[in-house]
CHARMM internal coordinates of N, CA and C (Angstrom, degrees):
IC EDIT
DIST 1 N 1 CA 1.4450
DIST 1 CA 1 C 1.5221
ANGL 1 N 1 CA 1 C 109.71
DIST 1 C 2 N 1.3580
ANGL 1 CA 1 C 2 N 120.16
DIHE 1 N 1 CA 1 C 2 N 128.80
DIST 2 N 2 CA 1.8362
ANGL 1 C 2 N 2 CA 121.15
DIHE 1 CA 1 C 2 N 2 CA -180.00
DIST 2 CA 2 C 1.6458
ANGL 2 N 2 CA 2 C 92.52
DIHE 1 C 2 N 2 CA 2 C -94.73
DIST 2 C 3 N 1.7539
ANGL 2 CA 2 C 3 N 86.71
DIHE 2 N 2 CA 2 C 3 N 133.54
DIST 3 N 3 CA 2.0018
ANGL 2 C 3 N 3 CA 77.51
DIHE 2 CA 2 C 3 N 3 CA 163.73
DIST 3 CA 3 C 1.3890
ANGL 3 N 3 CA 3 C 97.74
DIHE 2 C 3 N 3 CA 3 C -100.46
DIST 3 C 4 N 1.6174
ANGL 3 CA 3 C 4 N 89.17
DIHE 3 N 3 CA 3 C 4 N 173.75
DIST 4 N 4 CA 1.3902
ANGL 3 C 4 N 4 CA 96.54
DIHE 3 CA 3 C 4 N 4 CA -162.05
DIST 4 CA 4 C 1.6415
ANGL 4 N 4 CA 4 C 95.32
DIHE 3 C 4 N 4 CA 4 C -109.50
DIST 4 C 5 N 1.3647
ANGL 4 CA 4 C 5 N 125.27
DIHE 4 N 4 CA 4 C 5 N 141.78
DIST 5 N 5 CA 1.3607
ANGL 4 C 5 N 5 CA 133.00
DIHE 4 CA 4 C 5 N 5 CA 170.51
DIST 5 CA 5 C 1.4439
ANGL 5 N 5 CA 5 C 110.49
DIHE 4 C 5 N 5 CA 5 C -92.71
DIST 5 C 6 N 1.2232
ANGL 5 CA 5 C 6 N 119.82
DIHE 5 N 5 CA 5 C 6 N 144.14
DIST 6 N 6 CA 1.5908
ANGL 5 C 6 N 6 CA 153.86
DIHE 5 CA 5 C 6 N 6 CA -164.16
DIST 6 CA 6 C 1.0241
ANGL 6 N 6 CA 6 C 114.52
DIHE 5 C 6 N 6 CA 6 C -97.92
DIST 6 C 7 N 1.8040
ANGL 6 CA 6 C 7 N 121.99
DIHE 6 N 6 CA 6 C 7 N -21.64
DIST 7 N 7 CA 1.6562
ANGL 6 C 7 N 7 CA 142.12
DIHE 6 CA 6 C 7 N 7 CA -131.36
DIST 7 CA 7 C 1.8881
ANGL 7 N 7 CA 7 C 90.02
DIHE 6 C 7 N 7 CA 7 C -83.95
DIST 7 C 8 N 1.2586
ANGL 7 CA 7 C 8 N 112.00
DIHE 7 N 7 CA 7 C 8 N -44.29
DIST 8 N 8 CA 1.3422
ANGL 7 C 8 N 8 CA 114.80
DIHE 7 CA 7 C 8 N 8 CA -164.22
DIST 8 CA 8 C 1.5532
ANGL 8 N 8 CA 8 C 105.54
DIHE 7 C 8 N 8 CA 8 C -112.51
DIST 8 C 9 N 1.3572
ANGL 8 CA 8 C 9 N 115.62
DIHE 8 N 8 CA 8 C 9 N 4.06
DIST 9 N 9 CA 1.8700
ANGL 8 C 9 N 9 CA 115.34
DIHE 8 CA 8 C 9 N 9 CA 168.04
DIST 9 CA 9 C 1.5975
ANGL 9 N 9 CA 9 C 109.68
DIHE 8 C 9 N 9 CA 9 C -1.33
DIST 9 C 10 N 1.1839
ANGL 9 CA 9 C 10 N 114.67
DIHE 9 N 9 CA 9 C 10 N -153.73
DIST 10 N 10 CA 1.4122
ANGL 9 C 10 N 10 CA 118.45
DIHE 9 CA 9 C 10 N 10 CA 166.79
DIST 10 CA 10 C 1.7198
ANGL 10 N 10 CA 10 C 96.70
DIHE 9 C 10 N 10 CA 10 C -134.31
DIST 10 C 11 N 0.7729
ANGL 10 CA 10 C 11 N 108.88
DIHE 10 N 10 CA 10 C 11 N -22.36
DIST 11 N 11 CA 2.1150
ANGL 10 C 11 N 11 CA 133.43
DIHE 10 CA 10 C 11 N 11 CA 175.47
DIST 11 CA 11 C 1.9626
ANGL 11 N 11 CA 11 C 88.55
DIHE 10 C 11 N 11 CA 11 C -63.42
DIST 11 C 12 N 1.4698
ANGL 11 CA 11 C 12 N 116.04
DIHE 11 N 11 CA 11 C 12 N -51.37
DIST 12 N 12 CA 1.9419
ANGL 11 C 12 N 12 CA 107.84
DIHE 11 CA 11 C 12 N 12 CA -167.07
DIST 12 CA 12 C 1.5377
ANGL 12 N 12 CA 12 C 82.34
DIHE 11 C 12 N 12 CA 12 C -77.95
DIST 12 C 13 N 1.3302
ANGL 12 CA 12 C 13 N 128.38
DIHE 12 N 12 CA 12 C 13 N -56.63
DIST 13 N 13 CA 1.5867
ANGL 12 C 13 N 13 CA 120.78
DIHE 12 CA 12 C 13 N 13 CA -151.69
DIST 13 CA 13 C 1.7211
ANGL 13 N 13 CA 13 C 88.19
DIHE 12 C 13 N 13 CA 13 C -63.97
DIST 13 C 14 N 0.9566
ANGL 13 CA 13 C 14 N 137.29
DIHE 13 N 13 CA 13 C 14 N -80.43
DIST 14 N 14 CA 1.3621
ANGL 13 C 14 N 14 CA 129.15
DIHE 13 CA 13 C 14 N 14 CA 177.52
DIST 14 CA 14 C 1.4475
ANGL 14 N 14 CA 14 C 112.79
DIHE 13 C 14 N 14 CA 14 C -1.87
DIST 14 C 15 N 1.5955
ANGL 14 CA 14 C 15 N 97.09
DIHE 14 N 14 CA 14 C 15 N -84.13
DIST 15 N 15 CA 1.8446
ANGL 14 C 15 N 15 CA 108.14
DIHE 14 CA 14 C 15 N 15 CA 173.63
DIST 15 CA 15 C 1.2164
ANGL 15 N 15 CA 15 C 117.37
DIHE 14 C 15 N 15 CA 15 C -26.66
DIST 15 C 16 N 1.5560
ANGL 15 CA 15 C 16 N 113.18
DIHE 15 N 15 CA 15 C 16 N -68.86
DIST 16 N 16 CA 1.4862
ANGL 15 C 16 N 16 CA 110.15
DIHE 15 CA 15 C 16 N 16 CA 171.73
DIST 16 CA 16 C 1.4863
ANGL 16 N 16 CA 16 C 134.37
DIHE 15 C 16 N 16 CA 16 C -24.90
DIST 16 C 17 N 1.9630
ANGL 16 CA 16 C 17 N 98.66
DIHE 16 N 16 CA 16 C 17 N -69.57
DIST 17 N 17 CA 1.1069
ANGL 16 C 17 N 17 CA 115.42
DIHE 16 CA 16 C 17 N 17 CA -155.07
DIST 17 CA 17 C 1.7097
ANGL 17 N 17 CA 17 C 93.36
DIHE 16 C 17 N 17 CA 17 C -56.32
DIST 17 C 18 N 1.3151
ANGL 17 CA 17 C 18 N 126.55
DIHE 17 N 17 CA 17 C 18 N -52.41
DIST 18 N 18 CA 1.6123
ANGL 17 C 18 N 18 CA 146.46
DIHE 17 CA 17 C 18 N 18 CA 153.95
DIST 18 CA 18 C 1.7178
ANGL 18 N 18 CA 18 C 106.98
DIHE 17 C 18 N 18 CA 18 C 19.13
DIST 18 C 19 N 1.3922
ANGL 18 CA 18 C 19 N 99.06
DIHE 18 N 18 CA 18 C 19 N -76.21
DIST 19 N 19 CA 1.4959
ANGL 18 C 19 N 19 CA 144.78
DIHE 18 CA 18 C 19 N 19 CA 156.23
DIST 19 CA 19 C 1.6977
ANGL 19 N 19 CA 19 C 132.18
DIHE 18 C 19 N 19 CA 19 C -22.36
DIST 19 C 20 N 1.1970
ANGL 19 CA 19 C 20 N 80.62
DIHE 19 N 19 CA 19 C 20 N -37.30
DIST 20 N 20 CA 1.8296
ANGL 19 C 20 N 20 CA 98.59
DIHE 19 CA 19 C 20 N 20 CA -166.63
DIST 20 CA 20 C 1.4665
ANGL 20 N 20 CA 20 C 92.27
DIHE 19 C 20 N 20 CA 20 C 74.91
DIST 20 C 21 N 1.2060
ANGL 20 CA 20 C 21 N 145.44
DIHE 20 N 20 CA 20 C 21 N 38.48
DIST 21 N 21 CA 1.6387
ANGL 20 C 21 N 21 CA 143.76
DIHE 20 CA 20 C 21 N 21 CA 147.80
DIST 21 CA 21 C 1.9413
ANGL 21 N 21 CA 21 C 92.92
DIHE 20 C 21 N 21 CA 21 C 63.79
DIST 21 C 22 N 1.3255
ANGL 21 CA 21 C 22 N 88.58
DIHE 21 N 21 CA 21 C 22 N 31.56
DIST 22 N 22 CA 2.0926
ANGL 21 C 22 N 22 CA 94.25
DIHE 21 CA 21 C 22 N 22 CA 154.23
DIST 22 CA 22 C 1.3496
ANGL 22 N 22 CA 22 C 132.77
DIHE 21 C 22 N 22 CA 22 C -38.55
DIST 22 C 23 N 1.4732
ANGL 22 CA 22 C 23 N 105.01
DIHE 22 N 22 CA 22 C 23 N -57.16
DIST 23 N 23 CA 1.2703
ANGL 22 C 23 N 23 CA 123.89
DIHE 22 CA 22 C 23 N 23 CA -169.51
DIST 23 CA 23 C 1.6135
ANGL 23 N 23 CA 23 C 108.90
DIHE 22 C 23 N 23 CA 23 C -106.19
DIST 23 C 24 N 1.1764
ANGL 23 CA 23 C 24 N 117.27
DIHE 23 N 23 CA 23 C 24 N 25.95
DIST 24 N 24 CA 1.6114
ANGL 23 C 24 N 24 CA 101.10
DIHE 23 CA 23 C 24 N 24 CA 178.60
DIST 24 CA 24 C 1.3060
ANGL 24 N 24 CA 24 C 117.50
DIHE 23 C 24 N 24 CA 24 C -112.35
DIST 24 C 25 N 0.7865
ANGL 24 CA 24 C 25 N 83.05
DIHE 24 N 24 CA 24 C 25 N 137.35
DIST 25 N 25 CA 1.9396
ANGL 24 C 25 N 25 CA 105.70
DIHE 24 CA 24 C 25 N 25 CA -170.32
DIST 25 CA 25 C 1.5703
ANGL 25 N 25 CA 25 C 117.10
DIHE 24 C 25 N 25 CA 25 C -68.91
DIST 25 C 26 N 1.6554
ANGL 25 CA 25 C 26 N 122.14
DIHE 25 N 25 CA 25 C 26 N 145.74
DIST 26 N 26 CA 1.5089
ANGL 25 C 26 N 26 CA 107.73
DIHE 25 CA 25 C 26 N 26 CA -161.01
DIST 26 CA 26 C 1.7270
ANGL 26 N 26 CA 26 C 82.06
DIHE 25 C 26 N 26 CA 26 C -84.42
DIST 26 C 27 N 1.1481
ANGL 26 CA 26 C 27 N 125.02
DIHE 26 N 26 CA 26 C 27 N 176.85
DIST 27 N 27 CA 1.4038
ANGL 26 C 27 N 27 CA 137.42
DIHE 26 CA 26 C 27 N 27 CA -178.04
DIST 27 CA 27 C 1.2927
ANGL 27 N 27 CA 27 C 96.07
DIHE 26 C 27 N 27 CA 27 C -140.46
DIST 27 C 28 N 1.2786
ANGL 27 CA 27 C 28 N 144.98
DIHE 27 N 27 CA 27 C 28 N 22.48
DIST 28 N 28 CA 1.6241
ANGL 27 C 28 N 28 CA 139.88
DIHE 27 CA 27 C 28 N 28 CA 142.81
DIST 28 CA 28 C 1.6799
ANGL 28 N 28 CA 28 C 108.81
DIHE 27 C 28 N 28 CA 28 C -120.50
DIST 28 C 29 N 1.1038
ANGL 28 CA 28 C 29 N 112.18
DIHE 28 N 28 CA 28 C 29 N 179.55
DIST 29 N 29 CA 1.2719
ANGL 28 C 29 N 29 CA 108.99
DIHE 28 CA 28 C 29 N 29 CA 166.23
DIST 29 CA 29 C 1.8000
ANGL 29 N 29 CA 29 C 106.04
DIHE 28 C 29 N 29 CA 29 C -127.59
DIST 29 C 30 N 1.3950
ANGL 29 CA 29 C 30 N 88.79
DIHE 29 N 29 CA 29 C 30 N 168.25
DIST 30 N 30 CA 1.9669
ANGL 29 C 30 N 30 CA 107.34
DIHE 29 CA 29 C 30 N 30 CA -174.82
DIST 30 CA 30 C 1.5750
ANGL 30 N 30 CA 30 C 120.37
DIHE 29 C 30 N 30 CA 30 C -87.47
DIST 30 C 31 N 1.2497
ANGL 30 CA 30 C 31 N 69.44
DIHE 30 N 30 CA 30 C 31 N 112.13
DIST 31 N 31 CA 1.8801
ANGL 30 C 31 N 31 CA 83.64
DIHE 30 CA 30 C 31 N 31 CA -162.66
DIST 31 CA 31 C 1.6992
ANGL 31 N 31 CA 31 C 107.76
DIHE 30 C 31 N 31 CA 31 C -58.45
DIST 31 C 32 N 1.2657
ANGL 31 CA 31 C 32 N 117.29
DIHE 31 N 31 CA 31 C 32 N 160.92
DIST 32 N 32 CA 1.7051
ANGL 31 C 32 N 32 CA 113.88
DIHE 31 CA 31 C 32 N 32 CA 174.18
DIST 32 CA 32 C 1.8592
ANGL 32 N 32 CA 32 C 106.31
DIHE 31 C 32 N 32 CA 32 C -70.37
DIST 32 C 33 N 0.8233
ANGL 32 CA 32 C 33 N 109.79
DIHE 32 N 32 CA 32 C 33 N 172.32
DIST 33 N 33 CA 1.2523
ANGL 32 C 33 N 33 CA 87.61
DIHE 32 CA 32 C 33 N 33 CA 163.26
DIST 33 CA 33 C 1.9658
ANGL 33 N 33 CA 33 C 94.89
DIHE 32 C 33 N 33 CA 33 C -130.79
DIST 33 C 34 N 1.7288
ANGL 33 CA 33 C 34 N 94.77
DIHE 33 N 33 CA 33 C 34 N 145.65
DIST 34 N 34 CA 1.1530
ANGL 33 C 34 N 34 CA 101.40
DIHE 33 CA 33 C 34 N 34 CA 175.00
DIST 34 CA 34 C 1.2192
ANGL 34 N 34 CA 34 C 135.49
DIHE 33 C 34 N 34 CA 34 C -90.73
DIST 34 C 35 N 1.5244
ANGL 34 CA 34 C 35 N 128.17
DIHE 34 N 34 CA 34 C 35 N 174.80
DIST 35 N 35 CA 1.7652
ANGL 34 C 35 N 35 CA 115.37
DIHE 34 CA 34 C 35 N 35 CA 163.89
DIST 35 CA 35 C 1.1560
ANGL 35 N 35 CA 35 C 125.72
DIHE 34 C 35 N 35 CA 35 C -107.64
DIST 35 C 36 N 1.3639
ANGL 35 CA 35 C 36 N 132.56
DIHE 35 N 35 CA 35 C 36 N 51.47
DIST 36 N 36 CA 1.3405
ANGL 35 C 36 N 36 CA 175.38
DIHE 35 CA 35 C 36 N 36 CA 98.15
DIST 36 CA 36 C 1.3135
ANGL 36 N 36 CA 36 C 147.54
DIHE 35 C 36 N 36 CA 36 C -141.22
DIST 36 C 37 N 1.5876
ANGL 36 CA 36 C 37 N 108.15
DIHE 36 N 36 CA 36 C 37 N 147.01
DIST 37 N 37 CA 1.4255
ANGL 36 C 37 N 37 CA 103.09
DIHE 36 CA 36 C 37 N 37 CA -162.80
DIST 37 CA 37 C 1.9153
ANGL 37 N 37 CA 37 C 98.82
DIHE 36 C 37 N 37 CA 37 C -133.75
DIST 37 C 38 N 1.3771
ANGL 37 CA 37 C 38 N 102.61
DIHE 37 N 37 CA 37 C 38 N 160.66
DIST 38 N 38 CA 1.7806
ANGL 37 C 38 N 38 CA 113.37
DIHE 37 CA 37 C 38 N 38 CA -176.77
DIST 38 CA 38 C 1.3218
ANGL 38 N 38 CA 38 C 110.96
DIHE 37 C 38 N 38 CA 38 C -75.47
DIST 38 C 39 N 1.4056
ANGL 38 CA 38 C 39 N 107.10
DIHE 38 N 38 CA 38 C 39 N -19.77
DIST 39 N 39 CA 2.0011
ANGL 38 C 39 N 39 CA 110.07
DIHE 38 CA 38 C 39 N 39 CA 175.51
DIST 39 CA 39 C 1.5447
ANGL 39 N 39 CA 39 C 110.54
DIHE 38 C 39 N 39 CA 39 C -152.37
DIST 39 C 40 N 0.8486
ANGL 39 CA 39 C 40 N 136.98
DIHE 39 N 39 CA 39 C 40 N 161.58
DIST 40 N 40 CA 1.0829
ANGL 39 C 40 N 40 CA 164.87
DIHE 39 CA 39 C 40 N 40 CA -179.47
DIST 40 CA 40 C 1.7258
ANGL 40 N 40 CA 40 C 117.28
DIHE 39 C 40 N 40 CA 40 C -132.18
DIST 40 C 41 N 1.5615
ANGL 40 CA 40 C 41 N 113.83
DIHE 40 N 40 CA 40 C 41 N 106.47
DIST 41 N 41 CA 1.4978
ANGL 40 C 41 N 41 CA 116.84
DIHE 40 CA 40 C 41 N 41 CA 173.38
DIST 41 CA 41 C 1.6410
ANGL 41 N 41 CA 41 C 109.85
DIHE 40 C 41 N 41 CA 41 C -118.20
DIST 41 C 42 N 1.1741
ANGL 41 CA 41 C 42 N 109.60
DIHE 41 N 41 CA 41 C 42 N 140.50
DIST 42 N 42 CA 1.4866
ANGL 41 C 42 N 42 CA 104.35
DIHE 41 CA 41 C 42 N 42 CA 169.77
DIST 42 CA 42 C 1.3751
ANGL 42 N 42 CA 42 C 115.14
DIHE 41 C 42 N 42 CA 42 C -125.63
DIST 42 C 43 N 0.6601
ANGL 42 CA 42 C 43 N 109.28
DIHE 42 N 42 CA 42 C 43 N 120.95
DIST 43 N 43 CA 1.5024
ANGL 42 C 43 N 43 CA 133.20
DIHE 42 CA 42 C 43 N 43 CA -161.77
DIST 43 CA 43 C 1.7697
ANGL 43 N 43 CA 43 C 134.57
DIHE 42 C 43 N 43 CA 43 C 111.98
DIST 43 C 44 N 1.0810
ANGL 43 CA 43 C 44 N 112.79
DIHE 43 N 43 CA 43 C 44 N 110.00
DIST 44 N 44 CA 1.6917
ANGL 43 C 44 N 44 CA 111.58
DIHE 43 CA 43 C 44 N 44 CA -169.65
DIST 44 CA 44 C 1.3550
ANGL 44 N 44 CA 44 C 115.07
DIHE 43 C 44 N 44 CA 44 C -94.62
DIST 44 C 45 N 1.8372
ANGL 44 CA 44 C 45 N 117.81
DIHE 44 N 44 CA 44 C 45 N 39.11
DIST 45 N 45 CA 1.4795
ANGL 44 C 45 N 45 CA 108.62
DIHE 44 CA 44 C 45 N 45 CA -176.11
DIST 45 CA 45 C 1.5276
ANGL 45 N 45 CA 45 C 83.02
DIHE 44 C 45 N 45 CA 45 C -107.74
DIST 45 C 46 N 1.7441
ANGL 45 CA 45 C 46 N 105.67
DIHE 45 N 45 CA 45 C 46 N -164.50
DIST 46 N 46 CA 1.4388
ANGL 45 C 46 N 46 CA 117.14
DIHE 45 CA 45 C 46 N 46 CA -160.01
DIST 46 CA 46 C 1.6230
ANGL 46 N 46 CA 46 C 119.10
DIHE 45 C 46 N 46 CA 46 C -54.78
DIST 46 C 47 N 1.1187
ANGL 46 CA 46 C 47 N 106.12
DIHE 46 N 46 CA 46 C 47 N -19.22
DIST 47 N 47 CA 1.7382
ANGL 46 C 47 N 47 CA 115.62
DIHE 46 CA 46 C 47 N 47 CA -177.82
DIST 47 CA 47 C 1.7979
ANGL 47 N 47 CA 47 C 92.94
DIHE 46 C 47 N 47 CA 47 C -82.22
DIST 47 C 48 N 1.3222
ANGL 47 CA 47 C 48 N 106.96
DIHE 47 N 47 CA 47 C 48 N -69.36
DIST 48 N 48 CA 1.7291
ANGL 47 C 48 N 48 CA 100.71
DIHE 47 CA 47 C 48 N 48 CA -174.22
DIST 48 CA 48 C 1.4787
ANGL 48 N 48 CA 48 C 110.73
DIHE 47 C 48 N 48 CA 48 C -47.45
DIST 48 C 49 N 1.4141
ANGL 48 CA 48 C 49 N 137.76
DIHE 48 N 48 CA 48 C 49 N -66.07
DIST 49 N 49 CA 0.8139
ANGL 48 C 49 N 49 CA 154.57
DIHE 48 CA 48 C 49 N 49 CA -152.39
DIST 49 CA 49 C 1.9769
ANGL 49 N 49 CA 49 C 84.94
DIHE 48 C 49 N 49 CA 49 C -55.94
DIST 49 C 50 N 1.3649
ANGL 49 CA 49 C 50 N 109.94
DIHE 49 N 49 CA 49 C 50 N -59.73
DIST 50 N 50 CA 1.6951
ANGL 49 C 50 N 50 CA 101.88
DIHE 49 CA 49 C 50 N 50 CA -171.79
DIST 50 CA 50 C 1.2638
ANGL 50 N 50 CA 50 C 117.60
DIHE 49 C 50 N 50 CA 50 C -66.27
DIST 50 C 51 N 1.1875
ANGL 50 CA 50 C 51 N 110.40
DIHE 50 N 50 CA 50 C 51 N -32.26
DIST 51 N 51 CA 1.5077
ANGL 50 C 51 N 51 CA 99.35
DIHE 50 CA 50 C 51 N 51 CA -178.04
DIST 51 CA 51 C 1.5513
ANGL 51 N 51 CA 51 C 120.88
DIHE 50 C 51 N 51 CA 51 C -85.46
DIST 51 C 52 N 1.6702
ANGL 51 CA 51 C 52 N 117.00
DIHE 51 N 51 CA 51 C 52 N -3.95
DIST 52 N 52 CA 1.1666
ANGL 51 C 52 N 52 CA 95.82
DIHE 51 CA 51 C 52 N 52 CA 163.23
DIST 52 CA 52 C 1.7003
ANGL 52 N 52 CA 52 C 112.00
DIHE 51 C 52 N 52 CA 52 C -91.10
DIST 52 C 53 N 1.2686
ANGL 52 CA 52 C 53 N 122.00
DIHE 52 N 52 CA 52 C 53 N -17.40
DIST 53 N 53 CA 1.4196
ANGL 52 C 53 N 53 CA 117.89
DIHE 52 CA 52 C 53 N 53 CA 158.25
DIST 53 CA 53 C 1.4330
ANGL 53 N 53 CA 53 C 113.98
DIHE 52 C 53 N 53 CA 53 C -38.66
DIST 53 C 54 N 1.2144
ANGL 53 CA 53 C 54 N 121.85
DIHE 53 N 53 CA 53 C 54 N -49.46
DIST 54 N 54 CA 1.5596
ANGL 53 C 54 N 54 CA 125.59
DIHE 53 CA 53 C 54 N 54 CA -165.20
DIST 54 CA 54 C 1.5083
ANGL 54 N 54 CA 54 C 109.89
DIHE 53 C 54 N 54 CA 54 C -77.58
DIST 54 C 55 N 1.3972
ANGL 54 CA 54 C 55 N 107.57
DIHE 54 N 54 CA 54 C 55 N -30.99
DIST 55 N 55 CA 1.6280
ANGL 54 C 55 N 55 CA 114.33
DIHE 54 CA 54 C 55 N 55 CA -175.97
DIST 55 CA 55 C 2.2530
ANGL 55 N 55 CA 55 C 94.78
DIHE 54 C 55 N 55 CA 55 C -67.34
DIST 55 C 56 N 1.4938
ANGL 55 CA 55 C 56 N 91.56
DIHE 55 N 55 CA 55 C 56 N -53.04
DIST 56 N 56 CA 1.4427
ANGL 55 C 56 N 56 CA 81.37
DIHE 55 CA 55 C 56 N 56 CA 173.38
DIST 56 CA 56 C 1.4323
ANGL 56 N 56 CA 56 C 123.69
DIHE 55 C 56 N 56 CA 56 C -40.14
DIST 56 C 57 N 1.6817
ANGL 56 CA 56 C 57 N 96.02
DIHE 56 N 56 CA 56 C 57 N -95.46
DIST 57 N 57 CA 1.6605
ANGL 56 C 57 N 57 CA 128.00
DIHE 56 CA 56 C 57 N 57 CA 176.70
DIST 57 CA 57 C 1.5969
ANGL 57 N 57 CA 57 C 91.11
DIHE 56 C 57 N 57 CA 57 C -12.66
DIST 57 C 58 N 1.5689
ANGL 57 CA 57 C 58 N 117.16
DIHE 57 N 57 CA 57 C 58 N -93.11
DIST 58 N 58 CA 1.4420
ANGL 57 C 58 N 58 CA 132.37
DIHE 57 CA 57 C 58 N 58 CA -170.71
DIST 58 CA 58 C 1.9141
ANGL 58 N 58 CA 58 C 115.60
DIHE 57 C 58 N 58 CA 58 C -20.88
DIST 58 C 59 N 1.8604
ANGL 58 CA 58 C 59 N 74.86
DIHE 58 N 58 CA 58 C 59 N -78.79
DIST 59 N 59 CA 1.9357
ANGL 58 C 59 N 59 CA 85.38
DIHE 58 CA 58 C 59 N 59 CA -157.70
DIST 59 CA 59 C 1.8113
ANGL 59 N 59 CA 59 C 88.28
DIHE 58 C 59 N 59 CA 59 C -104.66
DIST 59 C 60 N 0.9630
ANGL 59 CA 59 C 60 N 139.67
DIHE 59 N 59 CA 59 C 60 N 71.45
DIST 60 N 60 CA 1.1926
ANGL 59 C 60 N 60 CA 130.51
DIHE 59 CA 59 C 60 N 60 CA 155.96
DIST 60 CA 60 C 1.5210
ANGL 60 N 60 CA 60 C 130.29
DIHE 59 C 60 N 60 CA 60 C 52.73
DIST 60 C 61 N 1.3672
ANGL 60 CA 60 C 61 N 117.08
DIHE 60 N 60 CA 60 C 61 N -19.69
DIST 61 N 61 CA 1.6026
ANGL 60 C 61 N 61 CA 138.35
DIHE 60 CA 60 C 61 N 61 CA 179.20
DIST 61 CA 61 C 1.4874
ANGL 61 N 61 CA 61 C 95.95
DIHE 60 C 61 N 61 CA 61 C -27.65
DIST 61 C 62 N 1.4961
ANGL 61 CA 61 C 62 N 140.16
DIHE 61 N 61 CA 61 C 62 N 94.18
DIST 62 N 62 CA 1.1192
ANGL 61 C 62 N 62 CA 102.35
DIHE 61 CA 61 C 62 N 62 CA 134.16
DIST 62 CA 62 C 1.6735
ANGL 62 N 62 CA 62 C 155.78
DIHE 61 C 62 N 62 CA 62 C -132.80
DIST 62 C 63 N 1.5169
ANGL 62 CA 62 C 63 N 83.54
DIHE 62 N 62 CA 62 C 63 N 44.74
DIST 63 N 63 CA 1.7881
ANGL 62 C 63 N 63 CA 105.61
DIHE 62 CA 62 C 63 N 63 CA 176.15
DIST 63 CA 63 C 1.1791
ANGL 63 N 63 CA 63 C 100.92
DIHE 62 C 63 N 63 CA 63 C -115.43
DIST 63 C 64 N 1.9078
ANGL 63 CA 63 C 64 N 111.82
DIHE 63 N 63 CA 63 C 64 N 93.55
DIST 64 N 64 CA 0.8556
ANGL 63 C 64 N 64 CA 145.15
DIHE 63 CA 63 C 64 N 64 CA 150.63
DIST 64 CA 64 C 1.4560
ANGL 64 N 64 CA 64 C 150.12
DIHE 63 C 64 N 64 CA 64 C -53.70
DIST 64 C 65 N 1.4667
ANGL 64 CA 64 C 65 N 148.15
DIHE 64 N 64 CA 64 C 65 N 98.47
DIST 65 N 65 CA 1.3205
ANGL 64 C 65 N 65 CA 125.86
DIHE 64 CA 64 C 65 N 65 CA -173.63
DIST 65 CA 65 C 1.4768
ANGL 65 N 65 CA 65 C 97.45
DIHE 64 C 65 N 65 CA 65 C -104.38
DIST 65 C 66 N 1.4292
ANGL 65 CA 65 C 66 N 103.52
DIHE 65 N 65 CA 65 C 66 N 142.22
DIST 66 N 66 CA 1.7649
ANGL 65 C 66 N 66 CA 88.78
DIHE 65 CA 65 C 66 N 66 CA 169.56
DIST 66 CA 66 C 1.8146
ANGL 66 N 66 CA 66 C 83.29
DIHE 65 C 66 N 66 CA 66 C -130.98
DIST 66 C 67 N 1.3617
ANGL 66 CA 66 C 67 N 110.14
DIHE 66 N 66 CA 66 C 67 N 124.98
DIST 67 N 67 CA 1.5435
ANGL 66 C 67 N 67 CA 112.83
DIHE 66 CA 66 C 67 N 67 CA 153.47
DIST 67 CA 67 C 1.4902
ANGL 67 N 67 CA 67 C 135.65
DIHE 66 C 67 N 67 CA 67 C -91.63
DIST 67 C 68 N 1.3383
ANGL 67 CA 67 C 68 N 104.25
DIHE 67 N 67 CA 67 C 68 N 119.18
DIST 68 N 68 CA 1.7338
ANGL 67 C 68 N 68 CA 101.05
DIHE 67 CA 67 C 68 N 68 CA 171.38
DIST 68 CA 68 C 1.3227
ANGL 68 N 68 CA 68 C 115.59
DIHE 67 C 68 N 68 CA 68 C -129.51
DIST 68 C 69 N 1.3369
ANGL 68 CA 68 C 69 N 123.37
DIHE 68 N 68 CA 68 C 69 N 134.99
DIST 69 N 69 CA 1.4506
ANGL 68 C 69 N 69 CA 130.45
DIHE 68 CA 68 C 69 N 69 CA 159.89
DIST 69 CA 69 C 1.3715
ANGL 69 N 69 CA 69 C 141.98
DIHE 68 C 69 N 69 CA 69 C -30.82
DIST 69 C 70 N 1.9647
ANGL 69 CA 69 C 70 N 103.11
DIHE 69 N 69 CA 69 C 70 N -23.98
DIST 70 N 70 CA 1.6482
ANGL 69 C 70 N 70 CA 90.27
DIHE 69 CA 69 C 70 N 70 CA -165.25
DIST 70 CA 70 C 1.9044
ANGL 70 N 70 CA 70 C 61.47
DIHE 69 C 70 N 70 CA 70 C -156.35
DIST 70 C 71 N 1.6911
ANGL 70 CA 70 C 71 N 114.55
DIHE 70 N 70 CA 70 C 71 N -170.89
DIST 71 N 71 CA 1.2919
ANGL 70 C 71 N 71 CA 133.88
DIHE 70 CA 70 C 71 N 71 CA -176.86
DIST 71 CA 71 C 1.4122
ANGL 71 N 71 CA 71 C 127.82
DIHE 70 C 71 N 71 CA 71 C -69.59
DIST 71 C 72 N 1.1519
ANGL 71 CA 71 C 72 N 119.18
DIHE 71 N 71 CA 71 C 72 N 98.32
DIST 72 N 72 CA 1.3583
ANGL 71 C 72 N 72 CA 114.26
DIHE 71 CA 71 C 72 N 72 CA 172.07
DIST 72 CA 72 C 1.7446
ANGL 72 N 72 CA 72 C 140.67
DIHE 71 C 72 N 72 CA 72 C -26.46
END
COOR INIT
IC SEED 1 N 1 CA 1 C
IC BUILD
């Protein structure tokens, strides 16, 4: 049986948005940052975002930088 989560309803995103998104909680955590990495991407829209999947998934890459300017 999958339970089903509530976390992202359209009823919490509502609430939130309501809010100015006060109360919402990060749902990843903050990575360290290291002093070297196997790639370097800049940009985190649909191209960045895939190709560091693929560098993973594919060839094993996985010390990753992905750079973006504003929030993912």
């Amino acid at each position: 049986m999958i339970k089903k989560s509530n976390k992202y309803s359209v009823l919490y995103l509502v609430k939130n948005e309501m809010s100015y998104h006060e109360n919402w909680q990060p749902a990843w955590r903050n990575p360290d940052i290291k002093k070297e990495y196997d790639a370097l991407i800049v940009g985190g829209g649909d191209h960045g975002l895939t190709t560091a999947y693929y560098l993973a998934k594919h060839h094993g890459i996985r010390h990753i930088a992905l750079v973006e300017k504003g929030w993912i």
